[in-house]
N, C-alpha and C positions, 0 to 999 in steps of 0.2 A: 605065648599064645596058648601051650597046652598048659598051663598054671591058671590060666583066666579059663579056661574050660574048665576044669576040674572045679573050681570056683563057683562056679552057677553051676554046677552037677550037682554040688556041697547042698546051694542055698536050696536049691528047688528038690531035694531031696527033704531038706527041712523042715518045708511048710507044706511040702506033701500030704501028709496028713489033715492037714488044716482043709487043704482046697475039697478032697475026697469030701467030709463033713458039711461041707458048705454048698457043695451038688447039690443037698437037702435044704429046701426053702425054709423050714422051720426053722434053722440052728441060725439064720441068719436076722435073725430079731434082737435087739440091743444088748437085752441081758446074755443070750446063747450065745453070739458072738464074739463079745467082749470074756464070757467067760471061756471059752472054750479054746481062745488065745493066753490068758491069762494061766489054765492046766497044761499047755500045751507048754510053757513060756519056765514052770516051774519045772516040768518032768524033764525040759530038754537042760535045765540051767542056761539060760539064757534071759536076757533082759525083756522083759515085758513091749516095752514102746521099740527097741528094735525088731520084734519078730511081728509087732503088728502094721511096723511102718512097710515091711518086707511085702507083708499080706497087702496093704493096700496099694504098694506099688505095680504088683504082681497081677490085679487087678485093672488099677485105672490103665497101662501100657495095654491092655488087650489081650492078657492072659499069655504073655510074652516072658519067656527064659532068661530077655536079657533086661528086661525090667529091674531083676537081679543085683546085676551090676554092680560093684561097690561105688560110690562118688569120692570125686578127689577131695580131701577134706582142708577146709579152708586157713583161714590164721587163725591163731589161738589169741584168746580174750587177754589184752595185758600185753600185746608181742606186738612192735611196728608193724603197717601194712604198709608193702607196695613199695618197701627203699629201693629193693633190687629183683628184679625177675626170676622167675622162678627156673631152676638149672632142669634142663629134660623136659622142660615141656615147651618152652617156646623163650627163644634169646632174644627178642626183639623187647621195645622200651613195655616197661609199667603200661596196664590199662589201669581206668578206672571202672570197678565194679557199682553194681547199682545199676536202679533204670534211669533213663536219663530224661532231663526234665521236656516236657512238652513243645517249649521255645527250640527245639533244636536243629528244625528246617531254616528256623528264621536269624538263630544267634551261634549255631556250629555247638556239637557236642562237648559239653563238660570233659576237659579230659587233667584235670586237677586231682590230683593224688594228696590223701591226706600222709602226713607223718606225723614220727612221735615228737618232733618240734612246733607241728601244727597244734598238737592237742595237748601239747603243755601251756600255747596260749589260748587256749578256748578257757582249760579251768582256771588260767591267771585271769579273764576276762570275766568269769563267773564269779573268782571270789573280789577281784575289787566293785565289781558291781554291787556285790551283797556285805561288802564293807561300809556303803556309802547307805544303807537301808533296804527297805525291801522292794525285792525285784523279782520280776518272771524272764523265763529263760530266752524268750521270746527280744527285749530286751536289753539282755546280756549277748545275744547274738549278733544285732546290729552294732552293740558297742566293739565284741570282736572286729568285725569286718570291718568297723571303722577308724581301727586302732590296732591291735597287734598283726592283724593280717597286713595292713595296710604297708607297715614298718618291714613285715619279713617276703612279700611278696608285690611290691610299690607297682610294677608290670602290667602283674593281671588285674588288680585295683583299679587301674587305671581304664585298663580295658573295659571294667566288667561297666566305672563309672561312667563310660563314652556310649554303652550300650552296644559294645560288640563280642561283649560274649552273656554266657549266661550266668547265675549265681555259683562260683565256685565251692561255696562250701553251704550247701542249703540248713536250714533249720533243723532237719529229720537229723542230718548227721552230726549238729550242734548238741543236741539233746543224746541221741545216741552214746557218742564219745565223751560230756560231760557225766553221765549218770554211771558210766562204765570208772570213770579214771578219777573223779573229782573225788577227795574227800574230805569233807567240811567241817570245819568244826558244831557244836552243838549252836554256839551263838552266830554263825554266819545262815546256818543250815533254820535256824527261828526263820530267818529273814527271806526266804525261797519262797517265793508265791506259784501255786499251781490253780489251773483254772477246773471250775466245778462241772461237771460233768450235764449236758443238756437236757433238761427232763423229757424233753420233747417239741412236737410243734402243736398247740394247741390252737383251734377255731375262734377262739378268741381275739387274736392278733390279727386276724385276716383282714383285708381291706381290698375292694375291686381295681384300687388303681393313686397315682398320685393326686395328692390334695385334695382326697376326699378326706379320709383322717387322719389328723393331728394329734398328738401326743404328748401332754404338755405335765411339767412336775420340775419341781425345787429340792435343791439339798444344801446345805449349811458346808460351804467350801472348806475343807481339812488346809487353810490357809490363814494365816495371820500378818495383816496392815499394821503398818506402823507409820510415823510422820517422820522429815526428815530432822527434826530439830535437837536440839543440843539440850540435856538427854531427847532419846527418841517414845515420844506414846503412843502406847497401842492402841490404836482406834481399833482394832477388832476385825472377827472374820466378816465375809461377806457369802450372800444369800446368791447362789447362783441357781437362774431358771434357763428350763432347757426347753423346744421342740422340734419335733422328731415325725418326722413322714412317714406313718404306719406303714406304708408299699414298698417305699424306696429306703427307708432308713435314711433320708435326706434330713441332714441339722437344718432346720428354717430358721431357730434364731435361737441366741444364747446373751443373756443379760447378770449382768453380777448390781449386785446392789448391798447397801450398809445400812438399810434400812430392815426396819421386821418387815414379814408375809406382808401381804395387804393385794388387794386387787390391785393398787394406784400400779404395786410393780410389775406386775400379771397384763397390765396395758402398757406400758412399753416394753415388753417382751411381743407383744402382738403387735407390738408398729413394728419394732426395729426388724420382726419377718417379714413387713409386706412393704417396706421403704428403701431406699438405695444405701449401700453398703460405703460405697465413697463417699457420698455427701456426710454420713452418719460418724462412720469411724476415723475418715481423713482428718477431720477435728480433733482425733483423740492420739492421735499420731498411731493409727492401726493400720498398717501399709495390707489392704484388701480392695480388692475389684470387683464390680456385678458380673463379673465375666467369668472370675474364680470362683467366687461365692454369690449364685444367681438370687433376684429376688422370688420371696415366697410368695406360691398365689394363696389366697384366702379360704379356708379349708370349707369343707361343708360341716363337720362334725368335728367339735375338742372334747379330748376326752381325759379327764384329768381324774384324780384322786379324790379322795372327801377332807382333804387340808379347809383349815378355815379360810385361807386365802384363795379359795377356788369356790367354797361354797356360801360365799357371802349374800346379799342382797344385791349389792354394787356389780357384783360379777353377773348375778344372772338378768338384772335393769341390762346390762350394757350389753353382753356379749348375746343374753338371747334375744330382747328385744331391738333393741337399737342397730348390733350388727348382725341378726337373725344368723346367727352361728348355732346349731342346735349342741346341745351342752349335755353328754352324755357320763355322768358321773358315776366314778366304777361301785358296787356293792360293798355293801362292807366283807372283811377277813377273802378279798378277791385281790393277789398277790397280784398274780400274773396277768392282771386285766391288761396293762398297759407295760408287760414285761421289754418292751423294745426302748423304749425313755429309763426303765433303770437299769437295763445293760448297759445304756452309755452313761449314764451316770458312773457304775460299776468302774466303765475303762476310763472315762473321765478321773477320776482319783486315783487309777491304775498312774496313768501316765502322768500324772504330776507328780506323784511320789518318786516314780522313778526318774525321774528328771534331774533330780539334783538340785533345786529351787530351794533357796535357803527361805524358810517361813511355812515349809511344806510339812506336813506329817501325814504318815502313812493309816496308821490305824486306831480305830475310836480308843480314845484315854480311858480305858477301866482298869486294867491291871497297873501294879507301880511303874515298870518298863516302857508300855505306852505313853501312860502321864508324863514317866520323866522328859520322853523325846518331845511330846505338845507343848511341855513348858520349855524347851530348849528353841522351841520353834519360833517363840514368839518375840523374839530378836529376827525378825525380817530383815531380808534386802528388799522387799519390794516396798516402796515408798507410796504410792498411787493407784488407785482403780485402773487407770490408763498402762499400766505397765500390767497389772493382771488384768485386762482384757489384751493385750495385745498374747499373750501366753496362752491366754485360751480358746482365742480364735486361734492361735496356731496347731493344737489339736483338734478342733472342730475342720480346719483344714483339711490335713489329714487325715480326719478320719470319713470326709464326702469325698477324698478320691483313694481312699482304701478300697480293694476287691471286698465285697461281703457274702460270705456262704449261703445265708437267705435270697442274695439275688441272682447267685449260681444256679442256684434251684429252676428258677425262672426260665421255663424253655424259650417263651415268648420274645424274651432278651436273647437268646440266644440262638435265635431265626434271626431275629433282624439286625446282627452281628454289633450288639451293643454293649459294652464292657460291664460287666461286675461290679461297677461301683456306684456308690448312691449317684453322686452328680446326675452320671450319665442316662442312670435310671429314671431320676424326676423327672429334666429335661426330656426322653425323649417320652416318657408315658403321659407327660403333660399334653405335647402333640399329636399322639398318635391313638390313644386311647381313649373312648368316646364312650356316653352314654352313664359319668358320673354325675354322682349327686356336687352342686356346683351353686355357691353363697347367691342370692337374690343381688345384692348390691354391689359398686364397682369397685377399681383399687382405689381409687382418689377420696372415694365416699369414705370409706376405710378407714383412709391415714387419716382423714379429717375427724374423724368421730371417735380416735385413739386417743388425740391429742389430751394433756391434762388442764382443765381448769384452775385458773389460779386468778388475783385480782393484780395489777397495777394503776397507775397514776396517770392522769393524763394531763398537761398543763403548756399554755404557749406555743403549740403544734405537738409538743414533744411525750412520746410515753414513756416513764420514768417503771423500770421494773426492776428488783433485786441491785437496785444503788444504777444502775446503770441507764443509758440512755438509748432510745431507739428510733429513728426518723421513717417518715411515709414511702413507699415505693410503689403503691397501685395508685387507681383513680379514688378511691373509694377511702383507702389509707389519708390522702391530701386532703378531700372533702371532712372525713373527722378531724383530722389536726386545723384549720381552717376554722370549723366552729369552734374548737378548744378557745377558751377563757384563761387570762392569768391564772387565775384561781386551777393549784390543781384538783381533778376530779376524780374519783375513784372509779374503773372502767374492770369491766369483766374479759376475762382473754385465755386463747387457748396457747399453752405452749410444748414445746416438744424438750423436756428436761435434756433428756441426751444430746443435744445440740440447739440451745438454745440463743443461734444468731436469729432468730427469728421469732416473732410473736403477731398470732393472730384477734383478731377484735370480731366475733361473730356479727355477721349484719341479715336481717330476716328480710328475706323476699332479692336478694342479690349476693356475689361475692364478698368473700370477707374479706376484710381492710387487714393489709400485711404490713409490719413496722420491723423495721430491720436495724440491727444494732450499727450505732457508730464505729469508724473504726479504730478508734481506741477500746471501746469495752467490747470490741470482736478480740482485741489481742489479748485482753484480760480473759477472756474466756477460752483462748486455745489451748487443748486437751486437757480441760476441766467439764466434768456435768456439773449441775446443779446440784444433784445428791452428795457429790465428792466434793461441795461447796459450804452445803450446809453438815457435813460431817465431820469439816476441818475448821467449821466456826470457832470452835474454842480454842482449838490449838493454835488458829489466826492472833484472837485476842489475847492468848496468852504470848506468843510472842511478840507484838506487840506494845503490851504491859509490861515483858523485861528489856526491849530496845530502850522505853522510854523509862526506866527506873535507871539503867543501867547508865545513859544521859544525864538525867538527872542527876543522880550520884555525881557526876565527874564535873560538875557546874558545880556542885556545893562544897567539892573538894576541891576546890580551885579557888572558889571564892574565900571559903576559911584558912586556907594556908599565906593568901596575900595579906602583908603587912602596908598601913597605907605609909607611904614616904614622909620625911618630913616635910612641912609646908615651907616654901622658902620664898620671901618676897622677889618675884622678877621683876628684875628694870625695863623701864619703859620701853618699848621698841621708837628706835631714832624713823624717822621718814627721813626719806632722800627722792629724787627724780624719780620720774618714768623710766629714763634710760639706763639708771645705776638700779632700781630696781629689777628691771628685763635681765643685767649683767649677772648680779646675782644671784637669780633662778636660772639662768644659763649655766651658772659654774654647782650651784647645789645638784640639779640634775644629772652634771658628769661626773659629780664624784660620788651619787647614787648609783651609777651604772659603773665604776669602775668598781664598787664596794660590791655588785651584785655577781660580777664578772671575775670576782677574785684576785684583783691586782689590788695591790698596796694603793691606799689617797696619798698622791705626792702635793705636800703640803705647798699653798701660792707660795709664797714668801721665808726669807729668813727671818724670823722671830723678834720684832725689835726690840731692844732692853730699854728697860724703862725707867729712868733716874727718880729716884726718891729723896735726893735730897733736899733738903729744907729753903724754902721761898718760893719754889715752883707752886703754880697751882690747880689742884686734882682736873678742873673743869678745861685748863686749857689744854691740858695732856691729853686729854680724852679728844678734843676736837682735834689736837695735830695726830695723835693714833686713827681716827677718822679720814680726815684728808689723804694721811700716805695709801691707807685699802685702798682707796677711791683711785687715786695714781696709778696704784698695781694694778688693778680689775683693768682703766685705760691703759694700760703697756701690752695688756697680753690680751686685749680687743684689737687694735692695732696690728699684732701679728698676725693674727687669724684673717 
């Protein structure tokens, strides 16, 4: 006690000087201040930031002695924390330091101690991440926790996966302990991806509420199709479009296509927002719900880029006139106009690279290193459009019930105690939130007027579209099939490419006539569009073309290797009865079916020998050889 006295006699004897100087308002202005600790700091020898941390301790406590104090000093950087308790100051178990996270009324305090076992698999966890390509640590995080922790701590894992406790090893400390321990080599360490720093919140972005602006733009997928054939061709990347609920950050809809820009794709991207999610992707085998992923309402305002597939003629006929969607198209050299659609593009690429998705590449091919990886890439596993949508609705998933920082912000959500995530944000701003600018027309009008123009056939009831056949199901449907003539007709029709069980026939002044696929060419079309139709056209016919050469071949090689037999005169077939003929198709048959069954043919009879000697003659021989079969076949009629 008198050593810790003497102690703060020492300190406050020290800065004694300092505080006297500081009475005086002037010395206390940034430069007098700082230097006059800095002379103070040299004349004492003494460290600079020690004798000013002293002064402003000495201060913020209230001008207090024991402000002083030394602090107990902590672990040392590089040295296990928390194996064992610290001797003299308290014998009881390990705490864990740090604050503790928020959830802690609701899930029990964090009391998880890291060690130097924990944080040799955090950087094992870092560097096979960043063996596999490029990753953020963000990550590498989940893959720990889902993998090395999982293995050294099965318990709390378990726990944490039941939701009864909280995250034992948070992100903060993820980053913390890899940046401190990890050390990378030059080519693992290329592959760390860190996030760019936020320039700010610009008036730009703002929007009064959900569904009034939309946010709509396209980027050329860092993925590569291939077919599944024997070798496999690359039919190439595909054009993925996105929109994005300026308010809520709600994905409304996300469409991949193998086709160029064009509006045609820009309109089913605007249906597949404002149409059922089941009906649409259940087709494509994309296990989603309107329940998980709700439909989008009809925006008042899209707001896209100056791409040629946004500022065509066809776009502004349809989208301002037709669906009076006002079309706010951003300025030119204006980045940021519609920065919330390329942030998720941005994690969109983020998170397929890191995934692990063989056909993926992470970054644009300009340098040798990137190229080499794009060209490695383009040996896919993914076979189908339907398997890369199913992949990325499963980040669009995730990323509508991700918490988002922009809607933390949001006091208004957080009076009406409604979570941080897009979802919850569309949904309830859609309800509760009054007095937006709100589309003239309804959702049926909509989906109707999305639909794509295309021509089929009409003939004998039947509408004959893309090889396939489709029959009547309304009133209106029956009355056109009805007038139909043998002769087929060529008939104008709207269809919905992405699920095309169904085809409409416009009719002016009542409902359209709906013609629904048979169900044979509904089975031909499960999880196939149209697009992914006419994109695999050649690759059809090419395989096709070698089934049928490949046939061929084997017929002409078969035909050229037979030798024809000699020709050999056959003797007459004898007639005999009805009954002795029945006999002998009776006995040919069972000894086909012992032949087919694998037993030996146990011959009728003993063989009779047949005399050659001179005066017999040939014709009667033949009739008594006659006669005895005839005997034998009745003997062994008779048994049976």
């Amino acid at each position: 006690m008198i050593a810790q006295e003497e102690q703060l006699n020492a300190s406050l004897s020290l800065i004694e000087p300092l505080i006297r100087a500081f009475d005086q308002e002037v010395n206390l202005a940034p430069s007098r201040f700082s230097a006059l600790i800095r002379a103070h700091a040299i004349a004492s020898q003494i460290s600079f930031v020690t004798l000013q941390r002293m002064v402003l301790r000495y201060y913020y406590f209230g001008r207090t002695r024991l402000a002083l104090q030394p602090l107990t000093p902590g672990v040392k950087a590089g040295q296990p924390a928390y194996d064992a308790p610290v001797v003299g100051l308290d014998q009881s178990l390990p705490k864990r330091r740090g604050r503790q996270s928020i959830l802690t009324e609701e899930l029990g305090r964090n009391d998880f101690i890291v060690t130097s076992d924990d944080i040799a698999d955090m950087v094992a966890a870092l560097e096979a991440c960043l063996r596999k390509g490029p990753t953020f640590k963000t990550t590498a995080h989940e893959e720990y926790l889902s993998r090395q922790f999982q293995r050294r701590h099965p318990k709390i894992y378990a726990e944490y996966l039941a939701g009864k406790r909280v995250e034992p090893v948070t992100l903060k400390q993820y980053r913390y302990y890899t940046e401190l321990h990890a050390r990378l080599s030059e080519k693992l360490a290329q592959n760390l991806r860190t996030r760019a720093s936020n320039p700010g919140y610009l008036g730009s972005v703002r929007a009064a509420g959900p569904g009034e602006i939309y946010e709509i733009d396209s980027t050329g997928g860092r993925l590569h199709l291939v077919s599944s054939g024997d070798p496999p061709v690359l039919v190439g990347k595909p054009t993925i479009y996105l929109i994005i609920d300026r308010w809520s950050r709600f994905v409304v809809s996300a469409y991949l296509s193998l086709k160029s820009p064009s509006y045609e794709e820009v309109r089913y991207t605007l249906l597949i927002a404002f149409t059922s999610r089941e009906t649409r992707f259940q087709a494509l085998g994309v296990d989603i719900s309107d329940k998980r992923w709700p439909i989008g309402r009809v925006p008042a305002v899209l707001c896209p880029d100056r791409g040629a597939d946004f500022m065509s003629e066809s776009m502004e006929q349809s989208v301002v006139q037709d669906l009076r969607i006002d079309l706010t198209p951003l300025p030119p050299l204006c980045p940021d106009g519609k920065a919330i659609v390329e942030r998720l593009i941005r994690e969109l690429k983020r998170r397929m690279a890191s995934s692990g998705m063989k056909g993926v590449y992470a970054d644009r091919p300009l340098d040798p290193i990137s190229k080499r990886v794009a060209r490695k890439s383009e040996a896919a596993a993914v076979h189908s459009l339907a398997e890369a949508y199913r992949f990325l609705i499963e980040i669009i998933d995730d990323h509508n019930h991700r918490p988002h920082t922009a809607l933390r912000r949001r006091r208004i959500l957080t009076q009406a105690g409604v979570q941080p995530v897009p979802k919850e944000a569309y949904l309830w701003g859609l309800e509760h939130i009054s007095g937006l600018r709100s589309p003239p027309l309804t959702d049926a009008d909509y989906q109707r007027l999305l639909l794509s123009v295309d021509t089929a056939n009409i003939g004998k009831g039947v509408v004959r579209y893309k090889s396939r056949a489709y029959l009547p199901i309304n009133e209106v449907a029956f009355d056109i099939a009805a007038r139909s003539t043998a002769r087929a007709k060529q008939i104008s029709i709207r269809v919905d490419k992405t699920d095309p069980v169904e085809v409409f026939v416009p009719c002016s002044g009542r409902e359209w006539a709906i013609f629904r696929a048979t169900p044979g060419s509904a089975q031909e079309l499960a999880g196939l569009t149209l697009d992914e139709e006419e994109a695999f056209r050649t690759e059809t016919a090419r395989i096709w073309a070698r089934a049928d050469h490949a046939s061929r071949v084997h017929r002409v090689a078969a035909k050229s290797g037979k030798k024809s037999p000699p020709t050999k005169r056959s003797a007459l077939a004898a007639k005999v009865s009805k009954q002795e003929q029945l006999d002998i198709r009776t006995q040919e048959s069972n000894d086909l079916k012992r032949a087919l069954s694998g037993r030996p043919q146990r011959p009728l009879a003993e063989p009779v020998a047949m005399s050659t000697e001179g005066g017999e003659d040939w014709a009667a021989l033949e009739e008594a050889e006659r006669i005895r079969n005839l005997e034998i076949i009745r003997r062994q009629r008779r048994k049976r």
